[in-house]
C-alpha positions in Angstrom: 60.7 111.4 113.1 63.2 112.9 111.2 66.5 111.5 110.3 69.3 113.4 112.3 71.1 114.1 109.2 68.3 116.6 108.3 68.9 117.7 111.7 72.2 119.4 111.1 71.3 120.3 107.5 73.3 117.9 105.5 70.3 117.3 103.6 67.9 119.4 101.1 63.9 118.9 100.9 63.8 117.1 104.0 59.7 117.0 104.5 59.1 116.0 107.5 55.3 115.3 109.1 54.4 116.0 112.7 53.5 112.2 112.9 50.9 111.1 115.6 47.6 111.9 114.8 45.6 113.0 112.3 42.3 113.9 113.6 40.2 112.6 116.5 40.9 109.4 117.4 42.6 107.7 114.4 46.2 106.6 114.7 48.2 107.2 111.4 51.4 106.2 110.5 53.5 109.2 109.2 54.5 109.4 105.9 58.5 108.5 105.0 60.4 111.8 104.6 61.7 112.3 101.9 65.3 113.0 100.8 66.7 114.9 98.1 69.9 115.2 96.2 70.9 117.4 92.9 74.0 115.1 91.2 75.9 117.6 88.6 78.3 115.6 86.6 79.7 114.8 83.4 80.1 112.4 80.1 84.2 112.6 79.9 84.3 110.4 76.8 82.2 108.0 74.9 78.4 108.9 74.3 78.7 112.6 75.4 76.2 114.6 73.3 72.8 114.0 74.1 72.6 110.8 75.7 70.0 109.3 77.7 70.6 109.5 81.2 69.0 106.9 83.7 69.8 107.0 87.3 68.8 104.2 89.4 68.1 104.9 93.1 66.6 102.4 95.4 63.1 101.8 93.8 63.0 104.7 91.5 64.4 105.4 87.9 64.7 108.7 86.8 65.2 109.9 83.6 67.5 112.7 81.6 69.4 113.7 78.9 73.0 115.1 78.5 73.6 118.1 76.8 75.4 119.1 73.8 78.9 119.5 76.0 78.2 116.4 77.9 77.1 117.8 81.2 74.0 116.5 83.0 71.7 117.4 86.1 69.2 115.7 88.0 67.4 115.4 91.4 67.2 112.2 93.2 64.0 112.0 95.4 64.4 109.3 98.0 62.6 108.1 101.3 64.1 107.2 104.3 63.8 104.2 104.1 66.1 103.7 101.0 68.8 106.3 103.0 71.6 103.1 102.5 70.8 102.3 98.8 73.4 102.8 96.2 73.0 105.3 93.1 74.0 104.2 89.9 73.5 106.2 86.4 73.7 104.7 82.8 74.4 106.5 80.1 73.5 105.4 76.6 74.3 107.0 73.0 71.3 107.9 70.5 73.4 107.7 68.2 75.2 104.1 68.8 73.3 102.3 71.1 76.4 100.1 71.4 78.5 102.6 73.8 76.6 102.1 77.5 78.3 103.8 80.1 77.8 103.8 83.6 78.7 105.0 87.1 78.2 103.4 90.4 77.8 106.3 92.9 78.0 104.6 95.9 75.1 104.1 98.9 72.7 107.7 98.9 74.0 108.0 103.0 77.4 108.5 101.5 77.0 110.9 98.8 74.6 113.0 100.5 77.3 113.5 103.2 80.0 114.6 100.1 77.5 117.3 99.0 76.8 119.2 102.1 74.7 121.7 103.0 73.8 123.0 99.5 72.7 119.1 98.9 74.1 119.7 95.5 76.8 116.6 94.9 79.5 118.2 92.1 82.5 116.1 90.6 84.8 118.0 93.3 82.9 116.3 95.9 83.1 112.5 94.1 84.8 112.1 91.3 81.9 109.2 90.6 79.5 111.6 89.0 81.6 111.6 86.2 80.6 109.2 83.9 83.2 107.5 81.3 85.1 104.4 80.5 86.7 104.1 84.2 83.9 104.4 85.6 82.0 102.3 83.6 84.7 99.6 83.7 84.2 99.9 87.5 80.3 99.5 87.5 79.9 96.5 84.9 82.7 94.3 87.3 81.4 95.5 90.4 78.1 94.2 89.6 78.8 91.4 87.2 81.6 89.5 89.7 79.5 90.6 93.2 75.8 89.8 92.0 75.6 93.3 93.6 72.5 94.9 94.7 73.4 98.0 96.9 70.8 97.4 99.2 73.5 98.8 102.1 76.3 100.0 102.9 77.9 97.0 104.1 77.2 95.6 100.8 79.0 98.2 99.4 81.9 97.8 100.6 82.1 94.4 101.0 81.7 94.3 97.6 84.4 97.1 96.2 87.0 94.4 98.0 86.0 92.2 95.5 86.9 94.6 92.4 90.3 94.2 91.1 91.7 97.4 90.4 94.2 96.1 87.5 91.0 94.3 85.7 89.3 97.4 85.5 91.9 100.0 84.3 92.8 96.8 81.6 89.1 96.5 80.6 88.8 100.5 81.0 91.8 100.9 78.2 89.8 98.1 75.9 86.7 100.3 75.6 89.0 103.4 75.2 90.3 101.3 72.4 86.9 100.4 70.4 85.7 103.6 71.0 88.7 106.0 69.7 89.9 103.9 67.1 86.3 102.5 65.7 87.2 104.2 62.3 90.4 102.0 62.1 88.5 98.8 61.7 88.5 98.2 65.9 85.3 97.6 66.6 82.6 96.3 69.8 83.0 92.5 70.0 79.5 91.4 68.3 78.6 89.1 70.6 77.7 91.4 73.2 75.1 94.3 72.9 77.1 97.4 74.6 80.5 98.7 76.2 78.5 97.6 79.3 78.1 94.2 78.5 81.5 93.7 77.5 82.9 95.1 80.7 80.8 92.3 82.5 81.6 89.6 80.5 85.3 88.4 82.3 85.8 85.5 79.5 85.2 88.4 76.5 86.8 91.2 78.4 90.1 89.4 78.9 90.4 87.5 75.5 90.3 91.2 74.2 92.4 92.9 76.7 95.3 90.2 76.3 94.7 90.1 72.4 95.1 94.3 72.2 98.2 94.4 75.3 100.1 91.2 73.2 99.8 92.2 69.4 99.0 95.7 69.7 101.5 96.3 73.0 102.4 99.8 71.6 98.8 101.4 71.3 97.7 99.6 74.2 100.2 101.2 76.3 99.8 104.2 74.7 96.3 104.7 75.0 96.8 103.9 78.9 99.6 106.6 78.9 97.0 109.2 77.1 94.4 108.1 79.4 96.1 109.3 82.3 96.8 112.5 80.8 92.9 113.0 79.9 91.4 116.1 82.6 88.7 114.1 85.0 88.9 110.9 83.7 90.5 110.0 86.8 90.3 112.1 90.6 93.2 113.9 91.1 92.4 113.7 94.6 90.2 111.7 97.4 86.7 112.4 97.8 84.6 114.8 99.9 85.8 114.5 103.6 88.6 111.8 102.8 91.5 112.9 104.0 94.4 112.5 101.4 96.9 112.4 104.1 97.4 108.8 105.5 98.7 105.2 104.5 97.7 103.4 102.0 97.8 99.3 101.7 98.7 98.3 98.2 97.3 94.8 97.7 98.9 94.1 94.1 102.1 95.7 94.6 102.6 94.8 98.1 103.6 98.1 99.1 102.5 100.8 101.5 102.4 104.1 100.8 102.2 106.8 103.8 101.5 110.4 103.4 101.8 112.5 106.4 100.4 116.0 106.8 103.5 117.9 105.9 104.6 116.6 102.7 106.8 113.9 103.5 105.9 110.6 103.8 107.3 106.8 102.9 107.3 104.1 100.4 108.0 100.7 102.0 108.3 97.9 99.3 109.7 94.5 99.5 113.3 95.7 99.4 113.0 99.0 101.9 111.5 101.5 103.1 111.9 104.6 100.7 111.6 108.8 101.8 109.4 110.6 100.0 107.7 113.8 98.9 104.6 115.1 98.3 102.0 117.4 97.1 98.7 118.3 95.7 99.0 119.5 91.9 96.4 120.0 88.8 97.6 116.6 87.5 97.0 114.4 91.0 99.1 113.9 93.7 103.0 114.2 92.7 105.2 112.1 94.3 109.5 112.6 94.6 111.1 109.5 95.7 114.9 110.0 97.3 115.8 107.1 95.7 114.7 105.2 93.1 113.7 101.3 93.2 116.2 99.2 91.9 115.8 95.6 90.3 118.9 93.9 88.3 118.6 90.8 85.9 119.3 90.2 82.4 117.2 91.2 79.6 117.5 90.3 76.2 118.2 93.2 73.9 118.3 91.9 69.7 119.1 88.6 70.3 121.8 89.1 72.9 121.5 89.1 76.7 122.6 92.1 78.8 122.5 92.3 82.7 120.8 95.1 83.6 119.5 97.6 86.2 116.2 98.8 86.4 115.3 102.4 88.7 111.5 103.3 88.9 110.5 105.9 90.0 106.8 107.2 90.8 105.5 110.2 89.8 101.9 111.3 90.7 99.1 109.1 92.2 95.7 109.1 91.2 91.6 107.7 91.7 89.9 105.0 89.8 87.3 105.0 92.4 87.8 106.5 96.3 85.9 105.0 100.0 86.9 106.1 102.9 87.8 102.4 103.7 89.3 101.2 100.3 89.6 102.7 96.9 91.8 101.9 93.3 94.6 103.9 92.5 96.4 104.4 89.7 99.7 105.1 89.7 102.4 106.8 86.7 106.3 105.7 87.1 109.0 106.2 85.3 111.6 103.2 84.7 115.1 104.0 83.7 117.0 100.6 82.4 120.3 101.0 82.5 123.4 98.4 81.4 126.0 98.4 83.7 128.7 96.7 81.9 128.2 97.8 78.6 128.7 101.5 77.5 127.8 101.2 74.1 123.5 100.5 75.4 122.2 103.9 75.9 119.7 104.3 79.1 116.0 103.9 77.7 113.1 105.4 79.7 110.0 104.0 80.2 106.9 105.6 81.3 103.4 104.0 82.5 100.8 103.5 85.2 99.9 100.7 86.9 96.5 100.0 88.4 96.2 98.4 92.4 93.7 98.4 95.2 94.1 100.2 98.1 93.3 99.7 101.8 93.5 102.6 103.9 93.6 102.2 108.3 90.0 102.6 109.0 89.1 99.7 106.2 91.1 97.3 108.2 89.5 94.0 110.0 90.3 94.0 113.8 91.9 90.8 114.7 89.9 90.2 117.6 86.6 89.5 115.2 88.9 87.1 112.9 92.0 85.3 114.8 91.1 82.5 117.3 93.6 82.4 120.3 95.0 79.0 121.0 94.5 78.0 117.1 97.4 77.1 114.6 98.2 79.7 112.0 100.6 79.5 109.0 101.5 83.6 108.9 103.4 85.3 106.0 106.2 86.7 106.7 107.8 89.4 103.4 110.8 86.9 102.1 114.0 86.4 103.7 116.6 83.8 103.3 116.8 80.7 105.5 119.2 79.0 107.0 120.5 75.8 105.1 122.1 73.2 107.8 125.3 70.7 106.7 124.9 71.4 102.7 126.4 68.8 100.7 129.9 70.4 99.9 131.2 71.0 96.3 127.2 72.5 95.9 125.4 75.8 96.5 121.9 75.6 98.0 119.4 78.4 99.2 116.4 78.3 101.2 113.9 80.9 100.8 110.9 81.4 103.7 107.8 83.8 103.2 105.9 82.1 105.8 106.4 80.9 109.8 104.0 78.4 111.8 102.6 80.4 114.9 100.3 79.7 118.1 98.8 82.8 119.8 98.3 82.1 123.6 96.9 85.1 125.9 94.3 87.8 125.3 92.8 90.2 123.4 93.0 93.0 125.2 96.3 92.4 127.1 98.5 90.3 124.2 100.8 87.5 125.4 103.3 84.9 124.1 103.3 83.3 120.5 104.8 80.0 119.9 106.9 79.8 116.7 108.3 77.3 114.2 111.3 78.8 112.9 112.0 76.5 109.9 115.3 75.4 108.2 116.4 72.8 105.9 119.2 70.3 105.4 121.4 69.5 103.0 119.2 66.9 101.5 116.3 68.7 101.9 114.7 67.7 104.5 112.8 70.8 106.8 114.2 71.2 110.2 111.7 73.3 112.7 113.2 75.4 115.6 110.6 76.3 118.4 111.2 80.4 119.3 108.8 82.4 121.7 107.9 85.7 121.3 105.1 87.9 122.6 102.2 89.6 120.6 99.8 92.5 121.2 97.2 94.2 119.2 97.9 98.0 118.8 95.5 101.3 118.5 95.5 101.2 115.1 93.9 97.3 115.3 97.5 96.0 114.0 98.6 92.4 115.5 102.1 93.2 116.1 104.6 90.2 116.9 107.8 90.9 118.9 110.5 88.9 117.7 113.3 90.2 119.4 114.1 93.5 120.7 115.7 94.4 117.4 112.9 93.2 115.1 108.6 92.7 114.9 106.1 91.8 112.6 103.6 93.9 112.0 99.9 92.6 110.2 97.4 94.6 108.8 94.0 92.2 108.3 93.2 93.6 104.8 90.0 91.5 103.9 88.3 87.8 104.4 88.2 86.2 100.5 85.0 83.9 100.7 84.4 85.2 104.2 87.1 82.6 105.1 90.9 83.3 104.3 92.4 86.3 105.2 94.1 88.6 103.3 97.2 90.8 105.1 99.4 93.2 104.5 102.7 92.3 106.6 105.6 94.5 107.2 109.0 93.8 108.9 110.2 96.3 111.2 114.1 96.2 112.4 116.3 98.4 114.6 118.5 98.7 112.0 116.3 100.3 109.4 116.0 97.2 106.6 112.7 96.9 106.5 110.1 95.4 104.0 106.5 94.3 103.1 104.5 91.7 101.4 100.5 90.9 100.9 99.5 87.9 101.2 97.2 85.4 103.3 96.9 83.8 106.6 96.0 80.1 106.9 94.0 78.6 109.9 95.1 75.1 110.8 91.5 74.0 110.1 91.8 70.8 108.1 94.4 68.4 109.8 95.6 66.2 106.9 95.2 64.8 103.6 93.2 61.4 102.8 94.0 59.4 99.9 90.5 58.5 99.1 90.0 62.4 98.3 93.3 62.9 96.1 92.2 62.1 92.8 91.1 65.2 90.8 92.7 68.4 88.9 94.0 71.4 91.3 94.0 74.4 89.3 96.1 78.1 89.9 94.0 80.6 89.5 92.9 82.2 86.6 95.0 85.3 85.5 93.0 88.1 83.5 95.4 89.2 81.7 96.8 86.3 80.7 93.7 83.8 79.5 95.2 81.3 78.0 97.9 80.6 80.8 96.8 77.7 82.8 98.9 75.9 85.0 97.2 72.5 87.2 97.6 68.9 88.6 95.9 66.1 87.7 96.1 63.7 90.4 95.4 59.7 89.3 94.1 56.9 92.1 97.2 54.9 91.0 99.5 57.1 92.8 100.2 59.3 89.1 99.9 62.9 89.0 100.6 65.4 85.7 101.8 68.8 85.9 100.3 70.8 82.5 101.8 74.0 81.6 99.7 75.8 79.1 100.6 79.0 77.5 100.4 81.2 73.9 104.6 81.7 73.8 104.3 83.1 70.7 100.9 85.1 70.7 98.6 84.2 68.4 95.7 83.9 70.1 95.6 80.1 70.3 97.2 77.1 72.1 99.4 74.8 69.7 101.3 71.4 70.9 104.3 72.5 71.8 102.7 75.4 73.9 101.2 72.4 76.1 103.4 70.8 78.4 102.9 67.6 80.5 104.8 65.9 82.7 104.6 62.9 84.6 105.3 62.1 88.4 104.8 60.4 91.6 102.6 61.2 94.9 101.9 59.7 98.1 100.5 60.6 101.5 103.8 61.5 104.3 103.6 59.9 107.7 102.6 63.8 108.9 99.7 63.9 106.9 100.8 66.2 104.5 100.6 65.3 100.3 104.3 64.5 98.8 104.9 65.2 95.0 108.0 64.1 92.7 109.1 64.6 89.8 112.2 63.1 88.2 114.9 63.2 85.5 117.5 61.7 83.9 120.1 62.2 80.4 116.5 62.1 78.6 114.9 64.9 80.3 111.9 63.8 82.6 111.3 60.0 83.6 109.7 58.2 86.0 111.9 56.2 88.5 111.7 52.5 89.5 110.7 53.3 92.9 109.6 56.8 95.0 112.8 57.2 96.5 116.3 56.3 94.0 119.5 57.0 95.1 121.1 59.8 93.9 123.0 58.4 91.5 120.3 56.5 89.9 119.3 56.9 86.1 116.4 58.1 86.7 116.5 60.8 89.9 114.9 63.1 92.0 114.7 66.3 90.5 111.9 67.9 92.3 109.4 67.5 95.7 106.7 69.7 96.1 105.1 69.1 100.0 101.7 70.5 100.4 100.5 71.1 104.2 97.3 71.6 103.7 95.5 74.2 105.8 91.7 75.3 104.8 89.2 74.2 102.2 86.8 76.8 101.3 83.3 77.1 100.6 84.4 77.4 96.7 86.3 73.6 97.0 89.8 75.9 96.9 92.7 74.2 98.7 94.7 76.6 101.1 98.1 75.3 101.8 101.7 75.9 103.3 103.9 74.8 100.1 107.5 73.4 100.4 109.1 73.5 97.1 112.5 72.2 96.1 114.7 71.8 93.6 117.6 68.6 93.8 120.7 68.3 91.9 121.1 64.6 92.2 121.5 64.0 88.6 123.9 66.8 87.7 126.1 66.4 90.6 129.6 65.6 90.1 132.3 65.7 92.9 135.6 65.4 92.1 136.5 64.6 95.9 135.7 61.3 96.8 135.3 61.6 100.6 132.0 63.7 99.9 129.4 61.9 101.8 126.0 61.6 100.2 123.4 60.9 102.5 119.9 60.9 100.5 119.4 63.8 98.1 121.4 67.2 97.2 119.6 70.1 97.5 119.7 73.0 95.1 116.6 75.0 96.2 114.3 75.2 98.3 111.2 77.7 99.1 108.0 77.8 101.6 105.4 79.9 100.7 101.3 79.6 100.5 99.3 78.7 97.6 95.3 78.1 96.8 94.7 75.6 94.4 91.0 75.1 93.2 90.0 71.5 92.5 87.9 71.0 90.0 86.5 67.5 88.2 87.9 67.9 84.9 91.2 69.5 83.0 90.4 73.3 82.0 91.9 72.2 78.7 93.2 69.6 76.7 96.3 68.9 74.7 95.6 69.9 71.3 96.1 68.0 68.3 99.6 67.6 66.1 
């Protein structure tokens, strides 16, 4: 039987076979039709002229060469039965057999839709046919960090989740780098074969990218900045039948961008929604804020310290790689800096791109196959200020919330109420939860939407499961009076109840960082009730960890009545110290300086610790009040912040202090 899509004529060389019998009597099975698809695309840069081409496809390998402009042809010949498998095609210089390039096309079903009825798939129908230092960026992590097979669509996309977008544009720049400047002395790392290999290889990839973005910051930006100005390395636009109009989740950035259909469209951030513009040009999609972004602090400017006021701006959008569900943008902005209170600084601009995944509606997990009614979730919430209760006067403390304790009760289908824990903290820092009800519904678009009040709802956006277990979301506040803002981060399922202090000991590690390899930052938790904090980092860029770029510090922890794991640290005139007992008055020698409280929610199939984390800061030791009726009644708070964090515990330190 034929497949339907040869039935309306998507496909080309569709032979099908009458099926049933084949002379009297004898039953035969009929033979798998077989699908074809031309792919037309081309070498952008790196091995351009007369490379060998091999496209994988299913089973099969076929085999080509470029010609002398770059451009290549070939016919994919596939059965049924491999309709879902994805298409990949390697290119490989005759003349350096160190520059491997490659393109993952994405599952045969998909790109045999993109080329239509001529069954000819061309670069204006997917950018992926193009093959070049993106794309091959793209390919190598895709299969190095998913053990990816493409053996269906599902896989597919499950897998491009797993892809960071800012990775690949870094490693993408790296190869840019040994291949354009290979006659300045910048050449493949020798201990890997190819470009390919290199890509793959996260430990070699990121020494490289953070050796070329820290001491050579200039051309590293630079070739980024010509990159984006290079015709098809990137897609100026989506793919085949993808509409451009719509929203777009921004997982690094936190942001959501919205097109709509007659070139307006919105920006919302963590500080406000912004109006915008839009349109399709020859150099990707431009983009006109009405107002720029705007972030103040101080920078330091030769030696001296300015406060100052950054606007970006952005300016076009473009593709790294484009699914109807998901894809990885890349971005170009402009950043004005500009210094308020002193007239003699000229404004400098700044321009760039920056790299994120994207998640567009229809690439969205519906909360019905994910959230349990009746279970205890921690939910993010984008950051807001909370309210500090009786603060020790003569002091200033703040309280900072990006996450709220919430019980669904009702149904699918019909919402209901939500119980809330609306938290605060005391002067002394000590967390006060308020119960608030409010109802919740899932809406058309498969958004849980919580109703606060009539002036103000939450609104989540399931964006992916990490290890098929925590969820990833993209939350946006929505208020009557227009402030609104977002944040991505993750959802926690009350699913482990407390901590046990036979299961303390060990090191609980942040996660890795590409971009910065030699940051590490971890706990080391002793039996004796001991833990370290080590803060590791190359300040000043060498390439290499010295001893004063290692920093350890000593502290206390112990189990809370509620189950939940209690750290301290302490100072005194000396700088850190450990007390004489867990809780000194304020006035001790030796006093608390800092509590972090982990509520711990999930533990993963990969031993990584999901927990609600209460952080704060005390002023015990600095405190001095001039007015002696000030009543001190346990500790004075500076800070304080809840938030989530995943910790991986492993058995050993990821590194050591180095020698003197």
């Amino acid at each position: 039987m034929l497949l339907g899509a040869c039935v309306i004529g998507l496909l080309v060389g569709c032979s099908g076979g009458s099926g049933g019998n084949k002379g009297s009597g004898t039953n035969v099975l009929p033979e798998p039709d077989i699908i074809s698809l031309s792919v037309q695309g081309r070498l952008i840069d790196g091995p351009t002229t007369n490379a060998i081409i091999q496209v994988f496809a299913g089973d099969s390998l076929v085999l080509t060469n470029s010609s002398p402009d770059g451009t290549y042809s070939v016919q994919i010949d596939l059965d049924e039965t491999q309709y879902e498998d994805v298409v990949k095609i390697v290119a490989t210089s005759q003349d350096n057999s160190k520059i491997k390039f490659a393109s993952t096309l994405g599952p045969f079903s998909s790109l045999i839709k993109y080329a239509g009825d001529d069954g000819v798939l061309e670069s204006s129908e997917s950018y992926s046919v193009n093959i070049s230092s993106v794309s091959t960026a793209v390919s190598a992590i895709l299969e190095a960090e998913n053990d990816f097979i493409g053996k269906s669509f599902e896989e597919w996309e499950k897998a491009l989740k797993l892809v960071d977008a800012e990775r690949t544009f870094s490693v993408a720049t790296a190869i840019k780098i040994f291949i354009d400047y290979s006659d300045k002395g910048i050449s493949i790392p020798e201990e890997v074969e190819n470009t390919y290999l290199f890509a793959s290889d996260y430990d070699l990839s990121s020494e490289y990218v953070n050796l070329f973005s820290t001491t050579m910051e200039d051309l590293f930006n630079e070739v980024q900045n010509d990159m984006g100005q290079i015709p098809d390395l990137f897609s100026i636009s989506t793919n085949g039948f993808n509409e451009t109009e719509g929203t777009y989740y921004l997982l690094s950035e936190g942001d959501r961008i919205t097109l709509y259909s007659n070139g307006t469209g919105e920006y919302l951030t963590d500080s406000g929604l912004i109006n915008l513009t839009w349109s399709k040009a020859p150099e990707g999609i431009s983009l006109e804020l009405e107002e720029p972004i705007i972030e103040s602090y101080y920078m330091e400017v030769d030696g001296e310290y300015y406060y100052v006021d950054k606007e970006k701006v952005l300016n076009r959008m473009l593709w790294m790689l484009d699914d109807k569900n998901q894809g990885m943008l890349v971005i170009e902005f402009t950043d004005t800096i500009k210094y308020p209170d002193y007239s003699g600084l000229p404004d400098t601009l700044e321009i760039g791109f920056f790299a994120t995944n994207s998640v567009r509606p229809s690439g969205l997990l519906d909360p019905r196959d994910v959230l349990v009614i009746g279970k205890s979730y921690s939910m993010p919430i984008p950051n807001r200020d909370g309210e500090v209760i009786n603060p020790i006067e003569g002091t200033y403390s703040n309280f900072e919330i990006s996450s709220l304790k919430m019980s669904f009760l009702g149904e699918f289908e019909s919402g209901g109420t939500v119980n809330i824990k609306l938290p605060a903290i005391s002067g002394n820092g000590e967390l006060i939860e308020n119960d608030l009800s409010a109802t919740w519904k899932i809406d058309d678009s498969h958004r849980l939407v919580v109703n606060l009040s009539e002036d103000e709802m939450l609104v989540y956006s399931l964006l992916k499961l990490n290890n098929d277990e925590v969820l990833e979301v993209f939350v946006e506040e929505e208020t009557s009076d227009g402030l609104n803002s977002s944040a991505v981060s993750t959802i926690l399922l009350k699913d482990a109840t407390n901590w046990y202090e036979r299961d303390i000991a060990g090191v609980y590690v942040y996660p890795q960082e590409f971009l910065t390899p030699l940051y590490k930052y971890f706990f080391d938790f002793s039996t004796d009730g001991i833990v370290s904090t080590i803060y590791v980092d190359d300040l000043d860029g060498n390439g290499s960890i010295e001893r004063n770029e290692y920093q350890e510090r000593e502290g206390l922890w112990q189990i809370k009545n509620n189950g939940n794991l209690s750290i301290r640290f302490y100072r005194s005139e000396d700088g850190y110290c450990m007390p004489d007992s867990w809780d000194p008055a304020y006035d001790a020698d030796c006093a608390l300086y800092l509590e972090r409280d982990w509520d711990l929610y999930q533990v993963d199939q990969t031993n990584k610790y999901w927990f609600s984390y209460h952080l704060n800061l005390f002023s015990d030791y600095y405190f001095d009040s001039d007015n002696e009726d000030v009543e001190i009644n346990g500790h004075i708070l500076s800070s304080g912040r809840l938030y989530h964090v995943g910790l991986s515990k492993v058995s050993e330190r990821p590194v050591n202090a180095p020698e003197e």
